[in-house]
SESETI-461819 format. One record per residue (C-alpha): x, z, y; residue in one letter; residue number from 0. Coordinates in steps of 0.05 Angstrom, whole numbers. Example, Ala and Ser with C-alpha at 12.3 -4.5 7.8 and 13.67 -1.06 7.14 Angstrom:
2
<site><east>246</east><up>156</up><north>-90</north><code>A</code><pos>0</pos></site>
<site><east>273</east><up>143</up><north>-21</north><code>S</code><pos>1</pos></site>
This chain:
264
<site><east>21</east><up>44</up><north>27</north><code>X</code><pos>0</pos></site>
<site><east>-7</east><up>-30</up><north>35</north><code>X</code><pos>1</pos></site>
<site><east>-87</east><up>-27</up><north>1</north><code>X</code><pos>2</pos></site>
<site><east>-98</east><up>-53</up><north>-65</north><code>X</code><pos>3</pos></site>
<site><east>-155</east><up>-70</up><north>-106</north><code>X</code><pos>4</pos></site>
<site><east>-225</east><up>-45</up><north>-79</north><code>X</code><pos>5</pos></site>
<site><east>-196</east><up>-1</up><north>-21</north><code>X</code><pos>6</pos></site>
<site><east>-176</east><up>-81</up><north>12</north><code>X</code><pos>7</pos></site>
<site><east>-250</east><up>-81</up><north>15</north><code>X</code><pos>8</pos></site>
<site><east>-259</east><up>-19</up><north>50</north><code>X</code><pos>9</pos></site>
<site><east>-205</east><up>-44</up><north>106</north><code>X</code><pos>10</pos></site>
<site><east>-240</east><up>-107</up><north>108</north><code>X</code><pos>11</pos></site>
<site><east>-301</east><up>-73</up><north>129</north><code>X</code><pos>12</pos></site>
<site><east>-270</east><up>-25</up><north>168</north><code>X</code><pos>13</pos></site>
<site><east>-234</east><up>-81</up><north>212</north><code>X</code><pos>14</pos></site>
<site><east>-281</east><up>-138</up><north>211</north><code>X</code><pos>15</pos></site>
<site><east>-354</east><up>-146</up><north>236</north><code>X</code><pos>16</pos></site>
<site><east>-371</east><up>-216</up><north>188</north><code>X</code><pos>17</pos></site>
<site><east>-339</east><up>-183</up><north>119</north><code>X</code><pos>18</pos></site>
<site><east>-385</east><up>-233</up><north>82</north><code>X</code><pos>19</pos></site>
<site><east>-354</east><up>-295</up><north>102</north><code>X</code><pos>20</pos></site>
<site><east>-294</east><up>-273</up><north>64</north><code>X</code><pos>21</pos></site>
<site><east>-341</east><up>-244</up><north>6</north><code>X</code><pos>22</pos></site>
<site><east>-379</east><up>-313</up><north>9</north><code>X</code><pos>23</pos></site>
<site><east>-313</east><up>-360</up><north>19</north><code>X</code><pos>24</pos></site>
<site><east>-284</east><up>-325</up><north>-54</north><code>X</code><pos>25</pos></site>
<site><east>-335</east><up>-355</up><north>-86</north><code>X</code><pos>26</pos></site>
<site><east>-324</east><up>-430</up><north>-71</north><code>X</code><pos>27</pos></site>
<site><east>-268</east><up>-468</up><north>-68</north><code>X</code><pos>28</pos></site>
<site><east>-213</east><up>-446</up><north>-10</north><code>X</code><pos>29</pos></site>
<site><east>-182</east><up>-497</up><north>39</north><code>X</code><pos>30</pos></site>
<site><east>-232</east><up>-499</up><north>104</north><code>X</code><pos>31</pos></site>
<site><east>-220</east><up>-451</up><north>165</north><code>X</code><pos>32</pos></site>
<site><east>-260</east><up>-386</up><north>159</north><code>X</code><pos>33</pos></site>
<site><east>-280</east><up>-357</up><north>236</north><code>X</code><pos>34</pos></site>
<site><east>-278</east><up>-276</up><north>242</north><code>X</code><pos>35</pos></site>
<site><east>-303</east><up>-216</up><north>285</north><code>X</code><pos>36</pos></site>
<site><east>-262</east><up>-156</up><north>296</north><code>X</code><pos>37</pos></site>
<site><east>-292</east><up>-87</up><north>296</north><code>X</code><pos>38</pos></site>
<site><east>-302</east><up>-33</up><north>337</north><code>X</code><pos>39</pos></site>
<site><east>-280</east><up>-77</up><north>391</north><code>X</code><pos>40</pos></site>
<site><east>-300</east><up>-155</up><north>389</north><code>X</code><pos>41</pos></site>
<site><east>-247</east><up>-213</up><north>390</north><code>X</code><pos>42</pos></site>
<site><east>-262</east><up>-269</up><north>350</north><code>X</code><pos>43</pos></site>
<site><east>-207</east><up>-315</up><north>308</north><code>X</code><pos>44</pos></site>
<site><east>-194</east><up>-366</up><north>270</north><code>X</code><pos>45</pos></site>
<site><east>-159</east><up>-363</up><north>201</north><code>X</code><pos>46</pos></site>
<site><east>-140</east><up>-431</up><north>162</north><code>X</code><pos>47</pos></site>
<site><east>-117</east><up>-440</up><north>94</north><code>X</code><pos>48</pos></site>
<site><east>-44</east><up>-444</up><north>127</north><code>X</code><pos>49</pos></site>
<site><east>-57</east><up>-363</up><north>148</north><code>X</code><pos>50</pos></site>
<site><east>-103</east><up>-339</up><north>87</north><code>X</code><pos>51</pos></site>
<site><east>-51</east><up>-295</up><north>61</north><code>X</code><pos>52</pos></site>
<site><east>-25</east><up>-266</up><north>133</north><code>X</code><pos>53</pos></site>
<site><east>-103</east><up>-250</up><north>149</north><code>X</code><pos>54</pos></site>
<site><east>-105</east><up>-205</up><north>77</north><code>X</code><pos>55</pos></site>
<site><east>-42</east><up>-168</up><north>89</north><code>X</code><pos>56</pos></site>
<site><east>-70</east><up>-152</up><north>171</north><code>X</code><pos>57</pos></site>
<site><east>-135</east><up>-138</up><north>156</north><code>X</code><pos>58</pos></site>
<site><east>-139</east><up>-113</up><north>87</north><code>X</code><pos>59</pos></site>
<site><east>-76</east><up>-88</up><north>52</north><code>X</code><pos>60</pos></site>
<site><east>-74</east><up>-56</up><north>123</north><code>X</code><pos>61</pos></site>
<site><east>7</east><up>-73</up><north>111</north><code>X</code><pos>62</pos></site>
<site><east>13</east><up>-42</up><north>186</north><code>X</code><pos>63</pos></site>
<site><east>-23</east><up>26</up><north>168</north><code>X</code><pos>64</pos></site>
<site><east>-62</east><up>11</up><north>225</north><code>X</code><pos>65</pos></site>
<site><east>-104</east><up>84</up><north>233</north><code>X</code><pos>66</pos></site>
<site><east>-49</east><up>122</up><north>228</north><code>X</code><pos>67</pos></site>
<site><east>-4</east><up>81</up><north>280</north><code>X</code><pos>68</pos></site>
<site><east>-62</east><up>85</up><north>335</north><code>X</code><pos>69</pos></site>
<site><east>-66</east><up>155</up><north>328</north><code>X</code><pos>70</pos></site>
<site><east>7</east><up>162</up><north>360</north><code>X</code><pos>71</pos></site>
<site><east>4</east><up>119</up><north>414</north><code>X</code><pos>72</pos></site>
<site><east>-16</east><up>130</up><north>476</north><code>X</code><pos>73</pos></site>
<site><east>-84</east><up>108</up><north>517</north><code>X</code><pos>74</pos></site>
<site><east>-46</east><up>53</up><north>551</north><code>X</code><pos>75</pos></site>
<site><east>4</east><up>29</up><north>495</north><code>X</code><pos>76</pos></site>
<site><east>64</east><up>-20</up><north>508</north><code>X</code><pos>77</pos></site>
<site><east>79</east><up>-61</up><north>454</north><code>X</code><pos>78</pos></site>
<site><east>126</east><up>-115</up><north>421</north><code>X</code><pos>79</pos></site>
<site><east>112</east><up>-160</up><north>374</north><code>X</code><pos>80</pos></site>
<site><east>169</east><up>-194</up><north>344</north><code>X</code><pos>81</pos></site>
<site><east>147</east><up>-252</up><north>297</north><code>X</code><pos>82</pos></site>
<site><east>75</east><up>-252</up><north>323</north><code>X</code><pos>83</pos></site>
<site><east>62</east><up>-312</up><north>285</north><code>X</code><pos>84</pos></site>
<site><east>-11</east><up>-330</up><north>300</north><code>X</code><pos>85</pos></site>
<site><east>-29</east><up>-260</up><north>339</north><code>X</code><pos>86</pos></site>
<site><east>-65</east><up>-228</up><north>283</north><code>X</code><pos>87</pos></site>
<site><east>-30</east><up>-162</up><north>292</north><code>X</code><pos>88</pos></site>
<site><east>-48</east><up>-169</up><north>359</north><code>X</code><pos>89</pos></site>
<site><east>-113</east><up>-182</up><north>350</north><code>X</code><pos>90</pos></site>
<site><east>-126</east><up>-116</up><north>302</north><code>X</code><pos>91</pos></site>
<site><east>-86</east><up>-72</up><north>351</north><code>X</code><pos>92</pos></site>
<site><east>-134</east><up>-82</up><north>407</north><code>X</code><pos>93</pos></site>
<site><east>-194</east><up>-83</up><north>361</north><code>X</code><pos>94</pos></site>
<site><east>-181</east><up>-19</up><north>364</north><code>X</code><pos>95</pos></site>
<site><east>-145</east><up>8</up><north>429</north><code>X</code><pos>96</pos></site>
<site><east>-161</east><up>-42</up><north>480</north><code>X</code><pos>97</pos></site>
<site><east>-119</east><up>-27</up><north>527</north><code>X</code><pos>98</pos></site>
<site><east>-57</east><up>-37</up><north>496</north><code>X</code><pos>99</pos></site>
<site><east>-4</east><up>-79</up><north>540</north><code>X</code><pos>100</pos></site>
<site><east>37</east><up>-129</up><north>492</north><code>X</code><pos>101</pos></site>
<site><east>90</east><up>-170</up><north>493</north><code>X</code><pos>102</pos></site>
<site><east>89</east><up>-218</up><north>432</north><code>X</code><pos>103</pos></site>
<site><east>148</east><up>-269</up><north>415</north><code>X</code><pos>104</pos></site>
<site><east>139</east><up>-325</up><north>363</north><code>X</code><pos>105</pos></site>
<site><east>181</east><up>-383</up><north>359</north><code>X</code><pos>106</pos></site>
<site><east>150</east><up>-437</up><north>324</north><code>X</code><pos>107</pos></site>
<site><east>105</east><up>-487</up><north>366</north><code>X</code><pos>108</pos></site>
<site><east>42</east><up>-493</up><north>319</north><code>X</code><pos>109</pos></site>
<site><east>33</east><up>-413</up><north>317</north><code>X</code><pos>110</pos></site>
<site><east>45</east><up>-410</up><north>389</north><code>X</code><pos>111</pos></site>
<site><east>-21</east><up>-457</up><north>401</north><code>X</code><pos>112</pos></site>
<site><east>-62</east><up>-424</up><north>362</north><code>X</code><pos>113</pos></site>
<site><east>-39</east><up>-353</up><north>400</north><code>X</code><pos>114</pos></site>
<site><east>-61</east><up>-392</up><north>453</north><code>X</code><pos>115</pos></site>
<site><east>-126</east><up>-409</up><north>427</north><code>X</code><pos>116</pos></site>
<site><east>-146</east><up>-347</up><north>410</north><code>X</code><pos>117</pos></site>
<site><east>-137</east><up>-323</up><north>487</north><code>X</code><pos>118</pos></site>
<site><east>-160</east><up>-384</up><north>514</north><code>X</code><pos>119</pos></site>
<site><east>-233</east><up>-354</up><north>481</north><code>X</code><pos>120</pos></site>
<site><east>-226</east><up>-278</up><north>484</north><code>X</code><pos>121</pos></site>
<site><east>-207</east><up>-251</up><north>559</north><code>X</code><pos>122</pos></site>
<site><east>-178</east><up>-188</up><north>521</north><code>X</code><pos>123</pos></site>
<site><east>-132</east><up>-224</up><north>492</north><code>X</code><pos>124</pos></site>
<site><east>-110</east><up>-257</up><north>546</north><code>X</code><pos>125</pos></site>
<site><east>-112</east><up>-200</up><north>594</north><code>X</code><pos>126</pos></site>
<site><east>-72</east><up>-156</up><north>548</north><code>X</code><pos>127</pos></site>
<site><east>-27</east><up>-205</up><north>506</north><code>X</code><pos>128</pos></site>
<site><east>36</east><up>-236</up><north>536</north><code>X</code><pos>129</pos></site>
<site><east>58</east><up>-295</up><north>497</north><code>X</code><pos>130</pos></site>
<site><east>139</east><up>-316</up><north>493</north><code>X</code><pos>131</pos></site>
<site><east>156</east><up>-375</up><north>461</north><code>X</code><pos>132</pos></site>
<site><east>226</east><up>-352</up><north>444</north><code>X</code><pos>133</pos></site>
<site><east>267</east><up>-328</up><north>382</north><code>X</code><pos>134</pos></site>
<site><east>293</east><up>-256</up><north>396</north><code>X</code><pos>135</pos></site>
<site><east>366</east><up>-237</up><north>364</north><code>X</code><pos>136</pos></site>
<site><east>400</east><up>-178</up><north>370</north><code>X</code><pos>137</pos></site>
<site><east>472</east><up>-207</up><north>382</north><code>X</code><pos>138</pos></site>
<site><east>450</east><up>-247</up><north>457</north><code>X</code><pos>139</pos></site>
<site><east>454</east><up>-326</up><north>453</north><code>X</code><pos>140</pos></site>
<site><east>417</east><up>-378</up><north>488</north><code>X</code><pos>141</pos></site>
<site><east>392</east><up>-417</up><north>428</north><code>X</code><pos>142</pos></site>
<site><east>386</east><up>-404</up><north>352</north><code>X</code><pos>143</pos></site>
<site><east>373</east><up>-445</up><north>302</north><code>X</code><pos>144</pos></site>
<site><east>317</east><up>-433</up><north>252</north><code>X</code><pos>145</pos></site>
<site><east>305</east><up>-457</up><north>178</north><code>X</code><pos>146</pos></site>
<site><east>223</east><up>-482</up><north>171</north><code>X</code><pos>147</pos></site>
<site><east>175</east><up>-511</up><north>134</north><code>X</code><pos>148</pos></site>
<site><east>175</east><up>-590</up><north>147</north><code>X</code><pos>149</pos></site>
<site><east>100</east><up>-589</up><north>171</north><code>X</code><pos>150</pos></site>
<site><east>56</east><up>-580</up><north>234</north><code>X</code><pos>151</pos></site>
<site><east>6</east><up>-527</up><north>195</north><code>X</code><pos>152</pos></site>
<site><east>21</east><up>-457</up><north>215</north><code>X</code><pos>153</pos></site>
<site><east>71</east><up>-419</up><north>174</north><code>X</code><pos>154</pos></site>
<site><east>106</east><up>-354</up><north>165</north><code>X</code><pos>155</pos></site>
<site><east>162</east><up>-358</up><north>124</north><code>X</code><pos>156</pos></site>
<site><east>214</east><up>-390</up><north>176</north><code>X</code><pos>157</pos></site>
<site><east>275</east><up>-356</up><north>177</north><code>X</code><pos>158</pos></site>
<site><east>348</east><up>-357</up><north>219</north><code>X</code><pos>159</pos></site>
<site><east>374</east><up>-346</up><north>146</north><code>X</code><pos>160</pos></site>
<site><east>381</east><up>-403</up><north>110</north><code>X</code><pos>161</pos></site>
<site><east>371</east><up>-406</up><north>39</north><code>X</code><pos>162</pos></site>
<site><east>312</east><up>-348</up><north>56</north><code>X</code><pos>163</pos></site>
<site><east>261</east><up>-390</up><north>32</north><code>X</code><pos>164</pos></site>
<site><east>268</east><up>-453</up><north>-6</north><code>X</code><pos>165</pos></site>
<site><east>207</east><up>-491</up><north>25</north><code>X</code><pos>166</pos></site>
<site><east>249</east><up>-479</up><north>94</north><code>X</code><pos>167</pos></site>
<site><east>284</east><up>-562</up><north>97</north><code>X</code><pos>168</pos></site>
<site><east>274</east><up>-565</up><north>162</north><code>X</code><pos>169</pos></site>
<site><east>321</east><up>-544</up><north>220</north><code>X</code><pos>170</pos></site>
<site><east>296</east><up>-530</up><north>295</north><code>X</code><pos>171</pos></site>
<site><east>339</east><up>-499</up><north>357</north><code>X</code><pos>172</pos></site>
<site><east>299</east><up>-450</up><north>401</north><code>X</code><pos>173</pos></site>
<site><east>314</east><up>-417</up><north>460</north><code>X</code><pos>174</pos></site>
<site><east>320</east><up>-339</up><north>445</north><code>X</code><pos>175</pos></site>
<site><east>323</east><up>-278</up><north>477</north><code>X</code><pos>176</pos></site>
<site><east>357</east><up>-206</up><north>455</north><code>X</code><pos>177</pos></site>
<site><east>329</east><up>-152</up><north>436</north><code>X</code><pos>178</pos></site>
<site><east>358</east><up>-114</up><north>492</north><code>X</code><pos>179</pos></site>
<site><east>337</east><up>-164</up><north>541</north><code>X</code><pos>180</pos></site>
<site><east>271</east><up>-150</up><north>526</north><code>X</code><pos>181</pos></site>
<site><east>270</east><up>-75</up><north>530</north><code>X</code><pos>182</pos></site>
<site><east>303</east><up>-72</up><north>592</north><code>X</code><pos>183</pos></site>
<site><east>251</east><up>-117</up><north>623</north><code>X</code><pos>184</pos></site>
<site><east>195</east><up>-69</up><north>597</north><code>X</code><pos>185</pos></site>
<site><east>162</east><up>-29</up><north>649</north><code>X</code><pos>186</pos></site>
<site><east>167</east><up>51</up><north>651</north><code>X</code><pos>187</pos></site>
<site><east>228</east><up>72</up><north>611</north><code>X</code><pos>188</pos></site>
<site><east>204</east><up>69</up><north>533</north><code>X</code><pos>189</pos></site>
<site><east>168</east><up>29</up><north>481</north><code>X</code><pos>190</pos></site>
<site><east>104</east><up>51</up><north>452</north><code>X</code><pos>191</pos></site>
<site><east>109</east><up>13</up><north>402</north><code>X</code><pos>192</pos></site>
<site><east>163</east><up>-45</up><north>361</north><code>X</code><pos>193</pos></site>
<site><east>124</east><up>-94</up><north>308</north><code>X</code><pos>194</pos></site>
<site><east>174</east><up>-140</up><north>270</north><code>X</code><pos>195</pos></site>
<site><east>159</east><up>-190</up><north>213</north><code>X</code><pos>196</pos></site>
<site><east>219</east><up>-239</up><north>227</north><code>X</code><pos>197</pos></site>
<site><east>239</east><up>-260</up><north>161</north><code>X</code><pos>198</pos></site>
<site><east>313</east><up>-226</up><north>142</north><code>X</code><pos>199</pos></site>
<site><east>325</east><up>-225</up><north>223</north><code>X</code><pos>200</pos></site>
<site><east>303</east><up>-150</up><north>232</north><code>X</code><pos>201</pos></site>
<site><east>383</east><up>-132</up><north>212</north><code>X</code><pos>202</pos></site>
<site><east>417</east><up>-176</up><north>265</north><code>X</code><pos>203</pos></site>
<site><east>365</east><up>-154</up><north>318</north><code>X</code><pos>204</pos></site>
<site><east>369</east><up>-72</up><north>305</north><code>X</code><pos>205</pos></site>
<site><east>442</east><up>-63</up><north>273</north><code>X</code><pos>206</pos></site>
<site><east>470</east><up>-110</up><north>329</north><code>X</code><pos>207</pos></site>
<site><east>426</east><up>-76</up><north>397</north><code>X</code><pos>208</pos></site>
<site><east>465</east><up>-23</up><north>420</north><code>X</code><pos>209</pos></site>
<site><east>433</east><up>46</up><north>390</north><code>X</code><pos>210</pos></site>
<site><east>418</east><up>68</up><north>464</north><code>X</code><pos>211</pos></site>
<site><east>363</east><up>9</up><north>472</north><code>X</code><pos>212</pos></site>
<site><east>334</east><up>21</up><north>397</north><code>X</code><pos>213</pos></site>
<site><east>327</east><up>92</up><north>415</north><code>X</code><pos>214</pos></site>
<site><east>276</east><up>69</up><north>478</north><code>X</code><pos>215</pos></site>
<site><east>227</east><up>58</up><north>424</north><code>X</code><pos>216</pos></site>
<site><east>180</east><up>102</up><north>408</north><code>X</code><pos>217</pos></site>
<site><east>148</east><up>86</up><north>336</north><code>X</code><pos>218</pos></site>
<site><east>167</east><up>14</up><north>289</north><code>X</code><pos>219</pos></site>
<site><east>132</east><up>-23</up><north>236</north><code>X</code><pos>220</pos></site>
<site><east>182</east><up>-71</up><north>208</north><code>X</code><pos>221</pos></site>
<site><east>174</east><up>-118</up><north>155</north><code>X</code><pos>222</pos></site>
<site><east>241</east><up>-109</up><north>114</north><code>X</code><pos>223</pos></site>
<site><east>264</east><up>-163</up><north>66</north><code>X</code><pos>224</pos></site>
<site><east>322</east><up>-139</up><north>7</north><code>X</code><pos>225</pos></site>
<site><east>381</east><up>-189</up><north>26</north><code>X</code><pos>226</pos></site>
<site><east>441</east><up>-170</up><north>3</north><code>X</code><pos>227</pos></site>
<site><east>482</east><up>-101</up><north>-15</north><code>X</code><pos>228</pos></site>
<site><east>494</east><up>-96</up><north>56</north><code>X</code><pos>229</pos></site>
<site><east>428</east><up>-119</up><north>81</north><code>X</code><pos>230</pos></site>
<site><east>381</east><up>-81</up><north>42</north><code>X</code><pos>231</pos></site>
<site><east>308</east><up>-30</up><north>62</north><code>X</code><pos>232</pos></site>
<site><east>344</east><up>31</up><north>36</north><code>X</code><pos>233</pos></site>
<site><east>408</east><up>20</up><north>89</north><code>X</code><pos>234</pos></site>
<site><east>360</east><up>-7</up><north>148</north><code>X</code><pos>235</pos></site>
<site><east>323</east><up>66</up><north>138</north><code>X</code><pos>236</pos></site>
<site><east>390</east><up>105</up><north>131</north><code>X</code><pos>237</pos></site>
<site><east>413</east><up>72</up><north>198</north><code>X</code><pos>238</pos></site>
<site><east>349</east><up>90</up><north>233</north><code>X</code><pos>239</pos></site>
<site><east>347</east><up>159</up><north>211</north><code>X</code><pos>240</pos></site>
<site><east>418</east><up>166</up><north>241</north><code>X</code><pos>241</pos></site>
<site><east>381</east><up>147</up><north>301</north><code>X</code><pos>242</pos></site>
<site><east>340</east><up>202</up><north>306</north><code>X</code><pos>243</pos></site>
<site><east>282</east><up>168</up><north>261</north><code>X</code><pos>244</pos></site>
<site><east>238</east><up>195</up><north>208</north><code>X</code><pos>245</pos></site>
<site><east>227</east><up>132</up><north>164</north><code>X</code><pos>246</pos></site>
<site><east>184</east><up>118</up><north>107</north><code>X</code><pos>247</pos></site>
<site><east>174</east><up>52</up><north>81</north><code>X</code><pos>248</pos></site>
<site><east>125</east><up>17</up><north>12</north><code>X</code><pos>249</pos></site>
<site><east>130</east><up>-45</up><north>-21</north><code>X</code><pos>250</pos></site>
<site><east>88</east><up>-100</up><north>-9</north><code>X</code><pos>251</pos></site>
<site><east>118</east><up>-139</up><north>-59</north><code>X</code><pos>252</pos></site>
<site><east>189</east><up>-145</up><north>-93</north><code>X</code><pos>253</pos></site>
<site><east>233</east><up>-164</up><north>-38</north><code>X</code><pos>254</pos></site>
<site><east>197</east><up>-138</up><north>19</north><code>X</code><pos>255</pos></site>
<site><east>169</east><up>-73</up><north>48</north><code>X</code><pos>256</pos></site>
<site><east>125</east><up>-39</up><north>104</north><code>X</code><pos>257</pos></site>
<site><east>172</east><up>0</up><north>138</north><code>X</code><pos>258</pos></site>
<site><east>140</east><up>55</up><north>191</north><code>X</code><pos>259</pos></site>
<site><east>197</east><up>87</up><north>227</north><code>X</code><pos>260</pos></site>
<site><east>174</east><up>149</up><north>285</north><code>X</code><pos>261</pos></site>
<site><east>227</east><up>180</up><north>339</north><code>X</code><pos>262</pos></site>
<site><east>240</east><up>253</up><north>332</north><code>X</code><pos>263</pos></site>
């Protein structure tokens, strides 16, 4: 269940070595870019005002369950990151296994750059981190449109839905990829490891891969966002645990939930 109250506090210390910077930013006005250390191992990152609310869910709500995740993977982990948005899941999976191999996708330009940024100055990172600039689907086409924010800032609420958010007046085409693609490109013959935040597109990408490909996936954390009758957490986890899945999923706030979903 995502942290609340004082135990954010305890994941903040847990996962980063300059907690105070946080402690000492709440009490002045927010707006500037804060600069962070992760713990055990070191990468360092930028957060702007932009991210400030992606950086608390990561780090300390611990939306990802973090601990318990790393305790099933392997030594060697390989991992993709749908929606990797500006790589902070990235960056607090190989604070703490380092030798994870992943595969992050992220569409939008702005969060791309600052992906790049942050392995432009931490050779972890960049060793370990692949970065696609594609959409991924789960019916195959060669371009999808997405609904965004009209500004340069990094975001996180663009969606392939439209009406998902109503800040999202903006349309943009990008080139994407399927799910399926993807997996059968991955070395060895299973994922470690599926992280999704994608903004309503988790159902088009697992209800439309063919189950066979799912199953090649070992363990998922999956943002899921209430859409519709049809579209809904409580049917994405029934479909999963038809799958062979044992799914559990918490609320991180009304419409959306941290879904964890392991293979039999």
């Amino acid at each position: 269940m995502p942290a609340t109250g004082l135990r954010r506090y305890y994941h903040l210390f847990r996962n980063i070595g300059n907690p105070f910077t946080y402690m000492f930013d709440k009490t002045r006005d927010r707006g500037k870019t804060l600069h962070f250390v992760t713990r055990p191992h070191r990468l360092t990152f930028d957060v702007p005002a932009s991210l400030f609310q992606v950086f608390k869910e990561i780090f300390m709500a611990d939306v990802y369950n973090i601990g318990a995740v790393c305790r099933v993977l392997p030594d060697n982990p390989v991992v993709i990151d749908i929606g990797a948005n500006a790589g902070f899941f990235d960056i607090l999976l190989l604070s703490k296994t380092k030798n994870a191999q992943i595969y992050a996708y992220e569409p939008l330009s702005s969060n791309i750059e600052r992906m790049r940024s942050v392995a432009s100055s931490n050779h972890m990172f960049d060793k370990c981190v692949t970065i696609n600039p594609f959409a991924v689907t789960g019916t195959p086409c060669e371009m999808l449109r997405l609904y965004a924010q009209d500004t340069e800032d990094n975001q996180v609420v663009a969606s392939s839905l439209k009406g998902f958010n109503n800040d999202n007046t903006k349309e943009l085409w990008i080139q994407a990829i399927s799910l399926s693609e993807i997996v059968s490109g991955m070395p060895g013959t299973a994922v470690d490891l599926l992280k999704m935040d994608c903004e309503g597109a988790e159902y088009d990408i697992i209800f439309n891969t063919p189950p066979d490909i799912v199953c090649q996936i070992k363990t998922m954390l999956i943002e899921v966002h209430d859409i519709d009758n049809e579209n809904n957490v409580e049917k994405f986890s029934q479909y999963l645990e038809r799958l062979g899945y044992d799914v559990n999923y918490n609320p991180i706030n009304g419409f959306c939930y941290a879904l964890e979903a392991y293979k039999r």
